[in-house]
ZAMARGU-4260 file (C-alpha; in steps of 0.2 Angstrom, whole numbers, plus 5000, padded with zeros to 4 digits):
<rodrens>
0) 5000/5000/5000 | 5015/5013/5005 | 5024/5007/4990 | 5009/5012/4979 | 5008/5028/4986
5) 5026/5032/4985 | 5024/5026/4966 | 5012/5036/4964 | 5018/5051/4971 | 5033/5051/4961
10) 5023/5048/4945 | 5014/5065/4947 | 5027/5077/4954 | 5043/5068/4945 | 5034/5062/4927
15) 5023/5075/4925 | 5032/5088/4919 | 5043/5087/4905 | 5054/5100/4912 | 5061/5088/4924
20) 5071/5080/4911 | 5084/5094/4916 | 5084/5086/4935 | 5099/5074/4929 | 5111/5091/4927
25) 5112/5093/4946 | 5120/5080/4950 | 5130/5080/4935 | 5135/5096/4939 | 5142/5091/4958
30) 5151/5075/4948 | 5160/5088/4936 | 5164/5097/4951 | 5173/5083/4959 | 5180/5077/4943
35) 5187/5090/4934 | 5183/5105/4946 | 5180/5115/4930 | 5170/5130/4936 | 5161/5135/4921
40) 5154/5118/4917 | 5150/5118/4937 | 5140/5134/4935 | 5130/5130/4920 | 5126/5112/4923
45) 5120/5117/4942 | 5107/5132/4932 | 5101/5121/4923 | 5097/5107/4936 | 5089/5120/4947
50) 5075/5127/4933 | 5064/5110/4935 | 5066/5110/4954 | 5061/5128/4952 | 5045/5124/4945
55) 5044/5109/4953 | 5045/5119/4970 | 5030/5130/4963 | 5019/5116/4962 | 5021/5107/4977
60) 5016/5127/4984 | 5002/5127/4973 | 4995/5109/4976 | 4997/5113/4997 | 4988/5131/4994
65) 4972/5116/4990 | 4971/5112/5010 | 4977/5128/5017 | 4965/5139/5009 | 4968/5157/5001
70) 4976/5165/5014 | 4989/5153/5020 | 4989/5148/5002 | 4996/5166/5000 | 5007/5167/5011
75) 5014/5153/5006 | 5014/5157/4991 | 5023/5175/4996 | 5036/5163/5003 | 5042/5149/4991
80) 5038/5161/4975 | 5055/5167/4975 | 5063/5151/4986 | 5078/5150/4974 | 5082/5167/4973
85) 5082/5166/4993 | 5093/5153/4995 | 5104/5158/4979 | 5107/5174/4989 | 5107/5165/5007
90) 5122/5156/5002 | 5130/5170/4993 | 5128/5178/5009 | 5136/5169/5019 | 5150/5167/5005
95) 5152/5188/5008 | 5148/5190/4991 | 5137/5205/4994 | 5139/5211/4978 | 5131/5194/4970
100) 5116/5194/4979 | 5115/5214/4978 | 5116/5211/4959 | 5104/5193/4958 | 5090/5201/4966
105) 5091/5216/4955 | 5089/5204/4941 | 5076/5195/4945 | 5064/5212/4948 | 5070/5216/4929
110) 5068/5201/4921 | 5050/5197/4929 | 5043/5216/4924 | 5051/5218/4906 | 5055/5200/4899
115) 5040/5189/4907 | 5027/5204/4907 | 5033/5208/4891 | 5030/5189/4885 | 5015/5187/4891
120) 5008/5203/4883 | 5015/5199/4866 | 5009/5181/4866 | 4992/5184/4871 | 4991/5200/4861
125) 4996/5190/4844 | 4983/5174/4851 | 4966/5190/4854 | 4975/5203/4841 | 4957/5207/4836
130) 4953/5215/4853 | 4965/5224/4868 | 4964/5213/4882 | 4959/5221/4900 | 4966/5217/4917
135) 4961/5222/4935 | 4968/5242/4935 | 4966/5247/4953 | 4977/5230/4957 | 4993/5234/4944
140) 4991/5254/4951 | 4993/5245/4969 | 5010/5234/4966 | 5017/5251/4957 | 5015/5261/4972
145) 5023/5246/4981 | 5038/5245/4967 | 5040/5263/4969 | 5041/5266/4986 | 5055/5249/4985
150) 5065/5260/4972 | 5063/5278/4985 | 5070/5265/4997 | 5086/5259/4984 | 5090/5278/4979
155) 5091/5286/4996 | 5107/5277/5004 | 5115/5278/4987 | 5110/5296/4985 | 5118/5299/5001
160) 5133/5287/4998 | 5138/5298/4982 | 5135/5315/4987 | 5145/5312/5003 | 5133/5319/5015
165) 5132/5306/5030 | 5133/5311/5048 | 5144/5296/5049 | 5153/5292/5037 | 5152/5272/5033
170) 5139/5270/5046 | 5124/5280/5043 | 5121/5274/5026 | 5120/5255/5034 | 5108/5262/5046
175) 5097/5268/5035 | 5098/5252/5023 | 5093/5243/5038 | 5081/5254/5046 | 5072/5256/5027
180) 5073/5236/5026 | 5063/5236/5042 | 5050/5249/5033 | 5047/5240/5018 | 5045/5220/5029
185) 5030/5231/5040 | 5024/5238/5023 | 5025/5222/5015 | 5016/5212/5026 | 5002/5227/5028
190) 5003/5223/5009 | 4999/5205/5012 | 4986/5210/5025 | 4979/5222/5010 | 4975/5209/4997
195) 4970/5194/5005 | 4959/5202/5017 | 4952/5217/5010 | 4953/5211/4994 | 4946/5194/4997
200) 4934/5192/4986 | 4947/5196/4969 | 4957/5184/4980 | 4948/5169/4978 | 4941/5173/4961
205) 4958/5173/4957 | 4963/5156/4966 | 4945/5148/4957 | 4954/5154/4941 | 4968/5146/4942
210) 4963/5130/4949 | 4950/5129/4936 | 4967/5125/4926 | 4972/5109/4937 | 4957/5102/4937
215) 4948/5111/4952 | 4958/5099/4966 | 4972/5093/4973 | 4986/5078/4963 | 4992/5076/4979
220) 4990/5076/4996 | 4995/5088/5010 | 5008/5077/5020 | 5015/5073/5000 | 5018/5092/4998
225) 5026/5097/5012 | 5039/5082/5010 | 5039/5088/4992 | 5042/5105/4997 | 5055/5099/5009
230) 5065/5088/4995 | 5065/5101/4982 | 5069/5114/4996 | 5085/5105/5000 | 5091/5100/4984
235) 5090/5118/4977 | 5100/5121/4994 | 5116/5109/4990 | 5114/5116/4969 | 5113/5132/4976
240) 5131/5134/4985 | 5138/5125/4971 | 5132/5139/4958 | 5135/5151/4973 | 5154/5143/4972
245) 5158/5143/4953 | 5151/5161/4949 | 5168/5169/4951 | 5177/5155/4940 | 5165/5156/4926
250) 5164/5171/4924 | 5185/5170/4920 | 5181/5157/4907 | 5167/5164/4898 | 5175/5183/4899
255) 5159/5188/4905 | 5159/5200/4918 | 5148/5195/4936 | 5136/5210/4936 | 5132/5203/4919
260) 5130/5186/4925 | 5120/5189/4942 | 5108/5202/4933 | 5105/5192/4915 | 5109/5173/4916
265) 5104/5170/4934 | 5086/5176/4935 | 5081/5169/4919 | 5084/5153/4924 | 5075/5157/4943
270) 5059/5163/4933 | 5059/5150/4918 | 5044/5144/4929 | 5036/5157/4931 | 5040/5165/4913
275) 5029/5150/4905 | 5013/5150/4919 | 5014/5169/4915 | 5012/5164/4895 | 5001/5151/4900
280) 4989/5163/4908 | 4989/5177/4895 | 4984/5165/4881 | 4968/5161/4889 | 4965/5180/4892
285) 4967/5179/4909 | 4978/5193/4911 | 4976/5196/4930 | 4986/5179/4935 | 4999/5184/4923
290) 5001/5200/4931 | 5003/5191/4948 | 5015/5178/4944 | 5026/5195/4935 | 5021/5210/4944
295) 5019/5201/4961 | 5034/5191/4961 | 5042/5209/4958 | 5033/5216/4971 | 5039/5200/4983
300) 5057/5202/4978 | 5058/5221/4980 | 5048/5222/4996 | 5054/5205/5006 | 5067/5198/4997
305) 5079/5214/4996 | 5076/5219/5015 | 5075/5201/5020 | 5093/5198/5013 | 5099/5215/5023
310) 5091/5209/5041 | 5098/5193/5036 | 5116/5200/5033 | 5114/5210/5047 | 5112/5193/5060
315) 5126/5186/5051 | 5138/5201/5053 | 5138/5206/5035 | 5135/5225/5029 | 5125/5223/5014
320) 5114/5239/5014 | 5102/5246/5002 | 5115/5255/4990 | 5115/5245/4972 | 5127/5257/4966
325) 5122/5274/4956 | 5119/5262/4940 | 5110/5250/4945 | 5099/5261/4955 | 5094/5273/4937
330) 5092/5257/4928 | 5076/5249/4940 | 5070/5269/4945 | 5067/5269/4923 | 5062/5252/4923
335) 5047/5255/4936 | 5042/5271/4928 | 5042/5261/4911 | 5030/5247/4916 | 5019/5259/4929
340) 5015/5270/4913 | 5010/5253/4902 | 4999/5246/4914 | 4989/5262/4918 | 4975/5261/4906
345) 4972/5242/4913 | 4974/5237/4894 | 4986/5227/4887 | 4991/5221/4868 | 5007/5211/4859
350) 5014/5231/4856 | 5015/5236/4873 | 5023/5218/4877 | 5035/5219/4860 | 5040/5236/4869
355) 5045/5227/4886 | 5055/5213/4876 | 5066/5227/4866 | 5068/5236/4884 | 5073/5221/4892
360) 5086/5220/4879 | 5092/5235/4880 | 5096/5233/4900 | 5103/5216/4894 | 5116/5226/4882
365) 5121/5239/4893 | 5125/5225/4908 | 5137/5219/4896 | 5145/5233/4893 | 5144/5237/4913
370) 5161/5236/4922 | 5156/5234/4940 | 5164/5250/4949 | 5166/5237/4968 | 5175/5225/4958
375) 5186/5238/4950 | 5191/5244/4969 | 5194/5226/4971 | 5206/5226/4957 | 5215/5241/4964
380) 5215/5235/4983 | 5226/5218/4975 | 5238/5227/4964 | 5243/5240/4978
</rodrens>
């Protein structure tokens, strides 16, 4: 009887998805490692064993979210949405590369609002090009004030950092970031309060939506998805420091710079999930999941990730703060601006998602061009 159940457990979450064909990379990846120790090979290899478990992680959150109804479904949702970036950054963390998880989580906020959005309007633009398709206005408006306030939050310490106006000099601009990160956790979870409760019933219309699309129930039950979240959860951990670990020698071998790498490569592969569900969504005109799975997981990232990693540096004794250099700053302040005026009028159409795509790779191209200024003072701190 156990045996069947196991069987049939693995069957759902293991051979459902053809995705998972990718799952053999990990441990390739740590068998490359201990072989050859060739860190490029490492880096790639561990990506691409992570996307399935990515996705993978998704639907184990989505499958509990059946027995914990909408609001716990949220905040679980809130919490494994952006588990990989989390962990990625966790362990980069505690390898003091700051810069890397700085860089990662930048990333992944541009790549959900200009590449995914951007897909997801242009493919379901071109599948109901006859008509403009509508989404709910007051809702986008909501995660752009929430996106704007996480960009007030980024410019201030950097503002201060660069004009050289801090009372104390090294100090203060860590206080702030901390103090700010703090901020936007309350703000966030007010956030949280916000949609699920006050806006319950768009809540659960939402939820009926989408599990309309999984056949209105559960593949699995609640003690298989928690083990399942456990699983996934732990093998994204041991992938996760061996990406974390190979960053710095592969970006030697493929000449590539890091900030290029941690902004471009590495969220692409974290949202490949979520890049197709957001697709998915748009080609059946239901344009309000999409812009949560973009929009939200930006909103997510911005507002918990980003501070979360700062109080979480600050526990370990590391000083990330708030100041993503002067740069990287201009380039999501623009970005947020960019996608607040598309989604304005509530509409949506494969012109206004082409436009996203192009601005995408324009913020691709100019990262690869981008010399990180702290790894430059890294450079000159070794030669002297």
């Amino acid at each position: 009887m156990s045996r069947t159940l196991v069987y049939k457990s693995i069957k759902t979450v293991v051979f459902s998805s053809k995705l998972n064909l990718l799952i053999p990379f990990g441990p390739l990846a740590i068998l490359v490692e201990k072989l050859a120790g060739h860190h490029g090979w490492v880096f790639f290899l561990s990506l691409l064993g992570i996307t399935p478990l990515a996705e993978r992680l998704g639907y184990a959150t989505e499958q509990l979210a059946f027995y914990t109804g909408p609001t716990v479904g949220g905040l679980l949702n809130a919490t494994f949405g952006n588990a990989t970036e989390l962990i990625i950054s966790i362990y980069a963390l505690r390898s003091g590369l700051i810069r890397v998880v700085q860089l990662s989580l930048l990333g992944s906020i541009l790549s959900n609002m200009l590449l995914v959005l951007g897909c997801a309007f242009f493919c379901g633009g071109l599948v109901f090009h006859k008509k403009e398709q509508l989404f709910n206005k007051a809702t986008a408006v909501v995660s752009s004030g929430l996106l704007l306030m996480a960009v007030m939050c980024l410019i201030f310490p950097a503002v201060l950092h660069y004009t050289h106006t801090e009372v104390h000099f090294g100090k203060s601009e860590l206080a702030l970031s901390r103090f700010s990160s703090c901020i936007m956790l309350v703000a966030y979870a007010a956030y949280l309060f916000f949609q699920l409760k006050s806006q319950e019933n768009l809540w659960e219309e939402n939820q009926r939506e989408e599990g309309s699309d999984n056949d209105d129930g559960p593949e699995i039950s609640k003690w298989e998805s928690v083990i399942w979240l456990c699983i996934m959860t732990s093998w994204i951990s041991i992938l996760s420091e061996h990406v974390v670990h190979a960053i710095e020698g592969a970006s030697i071998a493929w000449n590539i710079s890091i900030s290029f790498i941690s902004v471009i490569v590495l969220p692409i592969v974290g949202n490949a999930a979520e890049h197709a569900s957001a697709i998915m969504f748009a080609m059946k005109d239901k344009l309000d999941i999409s812009l949560g799975v973009a929009i939200g997981s930006s909103t997510q990232i911005s507002m918990f990730g980003i501070p979360f990693c700062v109080v979480a540096s600050w526990i370990m004794g590391q000083p990330m703060d708030l100041n993503f250099q002067l740069f990287e700053t201009a380039t999501l302040f623009i970005t947020v601006l960019v996608v607040a005026f598309m989604l304005q009028e509530g509409t949506s159409n494969y012109f206004k998602g082409l436009m996203l795509i192009l601005c995408y790779l324009i913020v691709a191209a100019s990262f690869f061009v981008h010399v990180d200024p702290s790894s430059v003072d890294a450079d000159k701190e070794l030669k002297t």
